[in-house]
C-alpha positions as CSV (number, residue, x, y, z in Angstrom):
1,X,100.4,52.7,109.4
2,X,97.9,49.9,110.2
3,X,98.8,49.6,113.5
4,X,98.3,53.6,114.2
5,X,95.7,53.3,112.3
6,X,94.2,50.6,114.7
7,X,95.2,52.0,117.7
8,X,92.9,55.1,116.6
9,X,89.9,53.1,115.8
10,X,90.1,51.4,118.9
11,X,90.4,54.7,121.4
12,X,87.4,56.2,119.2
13,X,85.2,53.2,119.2
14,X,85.4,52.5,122.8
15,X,85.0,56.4,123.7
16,X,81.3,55.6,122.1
17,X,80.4,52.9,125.0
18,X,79.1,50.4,122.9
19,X,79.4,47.4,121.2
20,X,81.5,47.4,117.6
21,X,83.7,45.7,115.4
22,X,86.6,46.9,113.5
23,X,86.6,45.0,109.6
24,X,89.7,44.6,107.7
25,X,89.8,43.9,104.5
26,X,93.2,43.1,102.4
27,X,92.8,44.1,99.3
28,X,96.0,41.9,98.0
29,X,98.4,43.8,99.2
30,X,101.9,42.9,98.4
31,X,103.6,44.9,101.7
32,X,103.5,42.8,104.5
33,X,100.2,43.8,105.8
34,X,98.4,41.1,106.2
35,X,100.8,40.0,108.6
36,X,100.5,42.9,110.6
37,X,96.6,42.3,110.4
38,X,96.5,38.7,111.6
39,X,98.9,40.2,114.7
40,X,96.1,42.9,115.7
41,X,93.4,39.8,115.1
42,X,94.7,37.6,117.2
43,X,95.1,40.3,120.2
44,X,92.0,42.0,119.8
45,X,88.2,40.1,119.5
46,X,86.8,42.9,118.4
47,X,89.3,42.8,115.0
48,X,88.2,40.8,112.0
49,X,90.4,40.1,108.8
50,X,88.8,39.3,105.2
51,X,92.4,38.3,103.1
52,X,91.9,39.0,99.4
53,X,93.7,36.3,97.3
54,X,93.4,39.1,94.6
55,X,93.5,42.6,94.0
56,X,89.6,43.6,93.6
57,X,90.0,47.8,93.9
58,X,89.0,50.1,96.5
59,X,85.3,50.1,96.3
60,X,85.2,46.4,95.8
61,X,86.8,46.1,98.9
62,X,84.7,48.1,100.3
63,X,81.4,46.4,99.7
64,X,83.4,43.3,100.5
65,X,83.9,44.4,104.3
66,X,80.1,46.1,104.2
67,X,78.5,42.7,103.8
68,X,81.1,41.2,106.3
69,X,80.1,43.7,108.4
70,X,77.3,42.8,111.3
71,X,76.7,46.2,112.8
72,X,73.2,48.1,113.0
73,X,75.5,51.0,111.7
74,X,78.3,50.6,109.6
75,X,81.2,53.0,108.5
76,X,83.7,52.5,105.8
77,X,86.8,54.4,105.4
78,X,90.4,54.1,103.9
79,X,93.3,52.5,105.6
80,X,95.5,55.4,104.3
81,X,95.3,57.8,107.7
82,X,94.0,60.2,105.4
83,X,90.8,60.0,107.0
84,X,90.2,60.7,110.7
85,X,89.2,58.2,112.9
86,X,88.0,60.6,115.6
87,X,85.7,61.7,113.2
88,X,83.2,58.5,113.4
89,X,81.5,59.9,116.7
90,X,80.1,62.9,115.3
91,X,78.9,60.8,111.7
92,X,77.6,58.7,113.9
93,X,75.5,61.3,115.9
94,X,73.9,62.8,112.9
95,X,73.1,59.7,111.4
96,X,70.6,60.0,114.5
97,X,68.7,63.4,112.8
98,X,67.3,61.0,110.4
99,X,69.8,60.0,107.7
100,X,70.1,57.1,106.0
101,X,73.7,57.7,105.6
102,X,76.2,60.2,106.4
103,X,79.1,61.3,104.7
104,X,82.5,63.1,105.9
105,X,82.7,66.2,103.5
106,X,86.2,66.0,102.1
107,X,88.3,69.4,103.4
108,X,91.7,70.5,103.4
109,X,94.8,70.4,101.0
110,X,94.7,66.6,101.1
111,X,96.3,65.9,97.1
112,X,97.3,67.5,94.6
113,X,95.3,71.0,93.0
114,X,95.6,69.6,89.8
115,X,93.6,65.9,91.2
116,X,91.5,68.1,93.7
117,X,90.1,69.7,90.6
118,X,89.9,66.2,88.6
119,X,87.8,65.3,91.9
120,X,85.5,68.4,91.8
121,X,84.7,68.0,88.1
122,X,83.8,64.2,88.5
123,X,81.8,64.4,91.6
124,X,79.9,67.8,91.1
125,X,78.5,65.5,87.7
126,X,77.3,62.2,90.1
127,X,76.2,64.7,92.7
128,X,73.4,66.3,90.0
129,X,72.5,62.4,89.0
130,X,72.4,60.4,91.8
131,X,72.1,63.5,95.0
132,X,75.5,62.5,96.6
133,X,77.1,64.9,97.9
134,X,79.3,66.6,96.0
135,X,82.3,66.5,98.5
136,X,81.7,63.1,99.5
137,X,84.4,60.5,99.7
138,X,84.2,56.6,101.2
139,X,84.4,58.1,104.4
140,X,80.7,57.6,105.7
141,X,78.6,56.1,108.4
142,X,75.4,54.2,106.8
143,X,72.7,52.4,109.0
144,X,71.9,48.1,108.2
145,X,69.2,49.3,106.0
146,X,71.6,51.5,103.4
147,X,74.1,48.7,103.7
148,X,72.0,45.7,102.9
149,X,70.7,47.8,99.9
150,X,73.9,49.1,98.7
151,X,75.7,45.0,99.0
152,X,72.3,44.4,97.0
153,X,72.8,46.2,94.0
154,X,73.9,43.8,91.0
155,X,76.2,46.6,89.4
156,X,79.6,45.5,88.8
157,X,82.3,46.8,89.7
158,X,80.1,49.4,92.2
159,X,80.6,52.8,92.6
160,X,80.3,52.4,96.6
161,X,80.3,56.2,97.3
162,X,77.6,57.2,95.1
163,X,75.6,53.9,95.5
164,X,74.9,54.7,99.3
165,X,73.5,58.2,98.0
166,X,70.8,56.2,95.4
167,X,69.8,53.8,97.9
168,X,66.8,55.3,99.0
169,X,67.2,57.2,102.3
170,X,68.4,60.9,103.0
171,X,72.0,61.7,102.9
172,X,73.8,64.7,104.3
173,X,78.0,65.3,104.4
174,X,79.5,66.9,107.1
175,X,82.7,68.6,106.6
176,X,85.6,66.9,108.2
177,X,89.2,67.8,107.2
178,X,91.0,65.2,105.8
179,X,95.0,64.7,105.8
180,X,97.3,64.3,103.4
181,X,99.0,60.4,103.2
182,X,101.4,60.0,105.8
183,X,103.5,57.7,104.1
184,X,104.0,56.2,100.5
185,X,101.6,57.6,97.5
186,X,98.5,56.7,95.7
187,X,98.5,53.5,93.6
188,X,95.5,55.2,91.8
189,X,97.2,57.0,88.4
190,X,96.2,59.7,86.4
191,X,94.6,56.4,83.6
192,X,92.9,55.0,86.9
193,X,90.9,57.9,87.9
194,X,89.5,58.5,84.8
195,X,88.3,55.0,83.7
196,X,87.2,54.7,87.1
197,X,85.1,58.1,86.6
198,X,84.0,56.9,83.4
199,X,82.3,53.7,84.7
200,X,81.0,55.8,88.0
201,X,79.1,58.3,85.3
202,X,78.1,55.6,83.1
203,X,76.9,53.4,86.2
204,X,75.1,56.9,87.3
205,X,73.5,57.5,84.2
206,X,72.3,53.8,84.0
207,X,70.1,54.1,87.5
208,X,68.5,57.4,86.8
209,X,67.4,56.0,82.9
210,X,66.0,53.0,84.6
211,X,63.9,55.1,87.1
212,X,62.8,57.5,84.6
213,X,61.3,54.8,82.6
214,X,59.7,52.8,85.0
């Protein structure tokens, strides 16, 4: 899966004619990937691998690899194949109508109903607190700026997604469809996704108390 997955980076990111990077980060995991990550480093300059000793959780990760990350635009996305690749040109281009950041509106039949409606309750709440989108995922392209604010923030453990939306610069989603996991399943349970939703909202609740009373 990491190899496809690199293969499609690649093709997209050299379709856009200019200079880029492609950051791994391993979040600890116990499959043999890292192996398969050093391989694609040591073939490919543009390839970077950041080996977690341990497991730190997907958004973790993710601000791990965005202050890693060296790009005046920076994307972050899943390893899964759930999201597309071939979608980072057209995020890219909008970022140029002005955004801050732009995310890739989560469509299609990508989990189950039962979890798609978990998702809409939770993020319909952060979207009316914090203005991220309401069908946004950790699929988005950010410029330095939103980055360097978003590695900034002293909140721990960081809601990535919705942290890029209270940064400070206009967001917009786009709607991309989204695929469902090729291969194995979701380490995230049921128990997960709801302590995780409860320190999002909390987290959420927390930034827009502290504006109101300054």
């Amino acid at each position: 899966m990491l190899a496809e997955l690199y293969r499609r980076l690649a093709a997209t990111l050299e379709g856009l004619q200019r200079s880029f990077e492609i950051v791994f980060v391993n979040d600890a995991c116990p499959e043999g990937s890292l192996d398969v990550l050093k391989k694609l480093e040591a073939g490919d300059s543009h390839v970077r691998v950041i080996p977690l000793e341990a497991r730190r959780g997907q958004h973790a990760a993710l601000l791990i690899g965005l202050a890693a990350s060296r790009g005046q635009i920076v994307v972050t996305m899943d390893a899964d194949l759930q999201d597309r690749p071939e979608a980072i040109p057209e995020l890219i281009a909008t970022l140029a109508r002005g955004y801050g950041a732009v995310y890739a509106g989560r469509r299609g039949r990508y989990e189950s109903r039962r979890r798609l409606a978990m998702s809409w309750v939770f993020k319909h709440a952060i979207s009316l607190i914090t203005g991220m989108p309401a069908d946004a995922g950790a699929f988005i392209a950010m410029r330095r700026d939103v980055a360097d604010r978003v590695v900034g923030f002293t909140d721990q453990p960081l809601y990535l997604t919705a942290a890029v939306a209270w940064a400070g610069r206009p967001v917009l989603s786009i709607p991309v469809v989204r695929d469902p996991r090729p291969l194995g399943a979701s380490s995230y349970s049921g128990g997960m996704r709801l302590r995780m939703a409860v320190r999002a909202l909390t987290q959420a609740i927390r930034w827009r108390i502290g504006e109101v009373a300054r």
